[in-house]
DRENDO-840520 format. One record per residue (C-alpha): residue number from 0; residue in one letter; x, y, z. Coordinates in Angstrom, 1 decimal. Layout:
<tidrens>
tidren resi NUM resn a X X Y Y Z Z
...
</tidrens>
This chain:
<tidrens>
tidren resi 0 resn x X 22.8 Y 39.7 Z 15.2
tidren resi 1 resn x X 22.2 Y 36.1 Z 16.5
tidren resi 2 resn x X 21.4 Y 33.0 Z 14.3
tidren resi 3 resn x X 18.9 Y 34.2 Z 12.2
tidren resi 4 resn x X 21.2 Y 35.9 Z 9.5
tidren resi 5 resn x X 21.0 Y 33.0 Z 7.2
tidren resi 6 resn x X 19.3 Y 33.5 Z 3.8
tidren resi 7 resn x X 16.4 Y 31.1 Z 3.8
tidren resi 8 resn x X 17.3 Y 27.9 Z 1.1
tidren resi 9 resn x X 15.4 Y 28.7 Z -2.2
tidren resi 10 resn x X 12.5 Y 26.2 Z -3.6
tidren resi 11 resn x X 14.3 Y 26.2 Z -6.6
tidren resi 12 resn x X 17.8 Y 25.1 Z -4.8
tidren resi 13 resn x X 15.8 Y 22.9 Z -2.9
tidren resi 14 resn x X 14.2 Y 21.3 Z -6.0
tidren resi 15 resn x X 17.2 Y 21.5 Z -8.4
tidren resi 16 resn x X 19.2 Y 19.5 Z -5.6
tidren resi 17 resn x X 16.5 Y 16.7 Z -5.3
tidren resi 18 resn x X 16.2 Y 15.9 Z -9.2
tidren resi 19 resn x X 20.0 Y 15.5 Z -9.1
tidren resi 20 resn x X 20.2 Y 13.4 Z -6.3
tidren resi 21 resn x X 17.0 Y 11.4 Z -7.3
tidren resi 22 resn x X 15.0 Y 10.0 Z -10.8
tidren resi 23 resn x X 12.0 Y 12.4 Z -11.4
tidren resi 24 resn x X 9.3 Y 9.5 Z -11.8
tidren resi 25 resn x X 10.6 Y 8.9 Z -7.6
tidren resi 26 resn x X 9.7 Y 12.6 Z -6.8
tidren resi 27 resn x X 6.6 Y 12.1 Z -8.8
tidren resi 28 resn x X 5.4 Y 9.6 Z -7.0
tidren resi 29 resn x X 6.4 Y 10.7 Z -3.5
tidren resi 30 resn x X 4.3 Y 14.4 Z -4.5
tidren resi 31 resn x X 1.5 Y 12.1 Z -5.7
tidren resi 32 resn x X 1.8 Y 10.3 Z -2.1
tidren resi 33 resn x X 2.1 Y 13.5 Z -0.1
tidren resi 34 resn x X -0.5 Y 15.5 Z -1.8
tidren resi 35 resn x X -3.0 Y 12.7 Z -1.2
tidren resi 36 resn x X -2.1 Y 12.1 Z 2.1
tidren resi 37 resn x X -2.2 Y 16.1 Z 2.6
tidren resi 38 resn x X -5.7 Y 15.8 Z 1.4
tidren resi 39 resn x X -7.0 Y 12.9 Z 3.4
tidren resi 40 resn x X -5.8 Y 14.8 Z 6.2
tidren resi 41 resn x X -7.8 Y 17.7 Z 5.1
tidren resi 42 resn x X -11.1 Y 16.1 Z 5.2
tidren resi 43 resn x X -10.0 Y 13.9 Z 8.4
tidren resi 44 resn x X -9.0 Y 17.6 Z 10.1
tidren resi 45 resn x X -13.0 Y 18.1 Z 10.1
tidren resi 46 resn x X -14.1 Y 15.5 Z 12.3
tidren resi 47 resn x X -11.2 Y 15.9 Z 15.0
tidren resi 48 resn x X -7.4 Y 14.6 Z 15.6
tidren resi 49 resn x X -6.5 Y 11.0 Z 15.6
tidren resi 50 resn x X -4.0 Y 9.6 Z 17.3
tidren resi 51 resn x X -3.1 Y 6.1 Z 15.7
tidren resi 52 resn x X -4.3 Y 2.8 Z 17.4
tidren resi 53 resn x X -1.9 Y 0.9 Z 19.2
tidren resi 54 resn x X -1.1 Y -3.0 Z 18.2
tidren resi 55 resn x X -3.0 Y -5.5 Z 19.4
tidren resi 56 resn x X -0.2 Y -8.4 Z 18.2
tidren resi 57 resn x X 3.0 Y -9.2 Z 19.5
tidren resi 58 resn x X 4.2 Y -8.6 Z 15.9
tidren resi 59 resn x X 7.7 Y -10.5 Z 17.1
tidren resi 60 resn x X 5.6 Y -13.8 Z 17.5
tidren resi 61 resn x X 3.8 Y -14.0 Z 14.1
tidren resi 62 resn x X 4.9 Y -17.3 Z 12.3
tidren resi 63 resn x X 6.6 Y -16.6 Z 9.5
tidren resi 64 resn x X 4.9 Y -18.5 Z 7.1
tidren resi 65 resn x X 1.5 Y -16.6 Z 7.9
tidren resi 66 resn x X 3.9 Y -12.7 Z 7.3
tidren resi 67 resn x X 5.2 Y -14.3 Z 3.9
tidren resi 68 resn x X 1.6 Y -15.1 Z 3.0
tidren resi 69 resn x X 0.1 Y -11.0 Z 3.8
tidren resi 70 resn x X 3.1 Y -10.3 Z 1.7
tidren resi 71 resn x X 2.2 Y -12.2 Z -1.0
tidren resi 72 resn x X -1.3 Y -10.8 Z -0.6
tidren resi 73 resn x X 0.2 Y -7.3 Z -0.1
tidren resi 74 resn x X 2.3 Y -7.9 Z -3.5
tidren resi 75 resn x X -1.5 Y -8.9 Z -5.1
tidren resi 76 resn x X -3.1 Y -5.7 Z -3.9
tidren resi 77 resn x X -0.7 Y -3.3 Z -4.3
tidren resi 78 resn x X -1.2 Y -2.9 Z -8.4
tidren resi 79 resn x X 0.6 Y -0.1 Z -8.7
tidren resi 80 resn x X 3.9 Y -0.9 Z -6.9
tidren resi 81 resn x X 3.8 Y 2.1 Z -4.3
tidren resi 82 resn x X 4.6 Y 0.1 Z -1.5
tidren resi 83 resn x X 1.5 Y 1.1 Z -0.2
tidren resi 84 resn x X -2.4 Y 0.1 Z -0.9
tidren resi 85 resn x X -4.4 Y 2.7 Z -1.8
tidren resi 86 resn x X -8.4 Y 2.5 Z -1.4
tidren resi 87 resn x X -9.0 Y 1.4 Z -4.9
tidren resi 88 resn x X -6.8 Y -1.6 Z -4.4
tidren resi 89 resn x X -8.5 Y -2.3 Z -1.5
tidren resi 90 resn x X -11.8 Y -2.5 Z -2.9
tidren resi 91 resn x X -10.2 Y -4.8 Z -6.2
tidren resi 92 resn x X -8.4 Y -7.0 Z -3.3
tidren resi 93 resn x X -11.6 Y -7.7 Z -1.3
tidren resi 94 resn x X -13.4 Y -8.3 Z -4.2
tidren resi 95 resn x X -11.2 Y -11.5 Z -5.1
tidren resi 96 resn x X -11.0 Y -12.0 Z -1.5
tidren resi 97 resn x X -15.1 Y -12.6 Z -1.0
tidren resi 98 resn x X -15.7 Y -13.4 Z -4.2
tidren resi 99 resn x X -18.6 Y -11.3 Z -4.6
tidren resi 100 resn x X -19.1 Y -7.2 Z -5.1
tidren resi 101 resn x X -18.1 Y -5.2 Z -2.0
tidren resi 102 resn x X -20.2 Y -2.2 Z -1.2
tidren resi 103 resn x X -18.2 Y 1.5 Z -0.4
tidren resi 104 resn x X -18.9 Y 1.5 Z 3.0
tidren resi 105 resn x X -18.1 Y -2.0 Z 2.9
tidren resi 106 resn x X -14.6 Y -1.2 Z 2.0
tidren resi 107 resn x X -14.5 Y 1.7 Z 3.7
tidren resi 108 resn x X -14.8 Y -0.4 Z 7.2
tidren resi 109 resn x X -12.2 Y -2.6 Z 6.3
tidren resi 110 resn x X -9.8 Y 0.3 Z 4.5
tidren resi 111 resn x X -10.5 Y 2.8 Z 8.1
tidren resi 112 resn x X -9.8 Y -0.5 Z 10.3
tidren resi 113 resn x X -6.8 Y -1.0 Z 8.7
tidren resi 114 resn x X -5.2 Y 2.3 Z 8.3
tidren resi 115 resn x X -4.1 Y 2.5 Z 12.1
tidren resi 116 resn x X -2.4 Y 5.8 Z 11.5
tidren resi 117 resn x X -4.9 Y 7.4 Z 9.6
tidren resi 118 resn x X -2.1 Y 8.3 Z 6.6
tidren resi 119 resn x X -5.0 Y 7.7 Z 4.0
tidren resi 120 resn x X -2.9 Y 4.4 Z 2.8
tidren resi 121 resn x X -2.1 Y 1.1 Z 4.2
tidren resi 122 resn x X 1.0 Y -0.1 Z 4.9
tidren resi 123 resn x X 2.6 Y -3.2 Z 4.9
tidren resi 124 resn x X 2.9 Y -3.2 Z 8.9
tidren resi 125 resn x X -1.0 Y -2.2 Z 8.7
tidren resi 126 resn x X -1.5 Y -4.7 Z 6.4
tidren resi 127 resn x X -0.1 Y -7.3 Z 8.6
tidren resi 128 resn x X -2.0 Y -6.2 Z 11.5
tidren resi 129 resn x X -5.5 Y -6.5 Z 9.5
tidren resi 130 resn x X -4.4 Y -10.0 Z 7.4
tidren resi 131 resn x X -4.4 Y -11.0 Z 11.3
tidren resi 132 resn x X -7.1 Y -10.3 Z 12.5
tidren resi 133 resn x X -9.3 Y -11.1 Z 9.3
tidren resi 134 resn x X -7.9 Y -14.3 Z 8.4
tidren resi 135 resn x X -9.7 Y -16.8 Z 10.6
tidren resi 136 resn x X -12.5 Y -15.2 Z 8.7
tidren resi 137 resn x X -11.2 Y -15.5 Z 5.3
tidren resi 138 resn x X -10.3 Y -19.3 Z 5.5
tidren resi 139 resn x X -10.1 Y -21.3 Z 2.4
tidren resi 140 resn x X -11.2 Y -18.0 Z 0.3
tidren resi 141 resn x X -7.7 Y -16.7 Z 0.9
tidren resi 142 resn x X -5.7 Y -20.0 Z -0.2
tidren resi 143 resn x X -7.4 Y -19.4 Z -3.3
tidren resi 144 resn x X -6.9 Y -15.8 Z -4.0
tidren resi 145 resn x X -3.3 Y -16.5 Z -3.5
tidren resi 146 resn x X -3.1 Y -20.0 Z -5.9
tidren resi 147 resn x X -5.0 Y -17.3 Z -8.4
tidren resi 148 resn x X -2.4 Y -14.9 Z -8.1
tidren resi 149 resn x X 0.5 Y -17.1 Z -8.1
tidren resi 150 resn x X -0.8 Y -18.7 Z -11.6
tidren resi 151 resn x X -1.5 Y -15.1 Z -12.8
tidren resi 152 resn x X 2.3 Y -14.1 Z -12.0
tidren resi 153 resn x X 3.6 Y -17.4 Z -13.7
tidren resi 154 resn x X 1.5 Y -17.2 Z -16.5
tidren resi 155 resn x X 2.5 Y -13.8 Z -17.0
tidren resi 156 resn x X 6.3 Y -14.6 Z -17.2
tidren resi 157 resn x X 5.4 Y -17.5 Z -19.5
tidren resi 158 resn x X 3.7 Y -15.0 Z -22.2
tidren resi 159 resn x X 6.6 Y -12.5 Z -21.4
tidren resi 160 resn x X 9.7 Y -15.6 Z -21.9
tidren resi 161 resn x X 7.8 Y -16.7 Z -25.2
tidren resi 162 resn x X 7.4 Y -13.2 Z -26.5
tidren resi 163 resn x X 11.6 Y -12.7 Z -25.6
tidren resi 164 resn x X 12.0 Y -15.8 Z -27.6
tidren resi 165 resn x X 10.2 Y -14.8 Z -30.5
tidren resi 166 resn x X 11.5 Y -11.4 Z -30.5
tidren resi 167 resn x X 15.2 Y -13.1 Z -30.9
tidren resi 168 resn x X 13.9 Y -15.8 Z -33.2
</tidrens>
């Protein structure tokens, strides 16, 4: 016979092998990431195949200062560390962003522009591209957001430095 007299690689190899090679909490997450992109892709399926947008910035020529400030923002959004922003965070992120309530189709808009390659989450590359676009329009708002967040992170470690300090007291 030709090639095909290989027995196929067992789940269970396949499984046993990647929670020795990798912390189960990781695997968690990346399931948790793949099931939900499986199922975004599900209900996307339904209304036809989408091929992801192409770029409309030279990302090579954004100033630097503007990326570090998305990533800052990115940082803010992204609550749950993932590496990714999720639709939930979205909606908490343009909240603090407008100041006011922001309706589902509202975020929905913003979320579908923003998710160029239709993955169901938005990544930092995506982000980018969107912080571009919408930040002429989010102005002074944005400044503030950020100053927020930067006194939010401080004051955390402050809390967490005087709790160290009383725990060794």
């Amino acid at each position: 016979g030709g090639g095909g007299d290989e027995p196929a690689v067992s789940l269970e190899a396949t499984m046993n092998a990647l929670v020795s090679q990798y912390p189960l909490e990781s695997i968690a997450s990346a399931l948790h990431v793949a099931t939900t992109m499986a199922e975004q892709r599900k209900r996307r399926r339904k209304s036809g195949p989408v091929s992801p947008r192409p770029s409309q910035f030279d990302m090579s020529r954004v100033d630097e200062s503007l990326k570090a400030k998305a990533l800052q923002l990115f940082n803010v959004a992204d609550k749950d560390h993932s590496g990714t922003i999720d639709e939930q965070e979205m909606v908490v992120l343009l909240r603090q962003l407008l100041g006011r309530e922001v309706s589902a189709p509202e975020a929905n808009r913003v979320y579908q522009d923003m998710d160029r390659d239709h993955s169901g989450l938005i990544s930092f590359d995506e982000f980018l591209e969107g912080f571009l676009s919408y930040q002429w329009y989010l102005g002074k708002r944005l400044d503030k957001v950020l100053d927020d967040a930067q006194r939010q992170i401080a004051a955390e470690q402050k809390a967490a430095a005087a709790a160290a300090a009383a725990a060794a007291a």
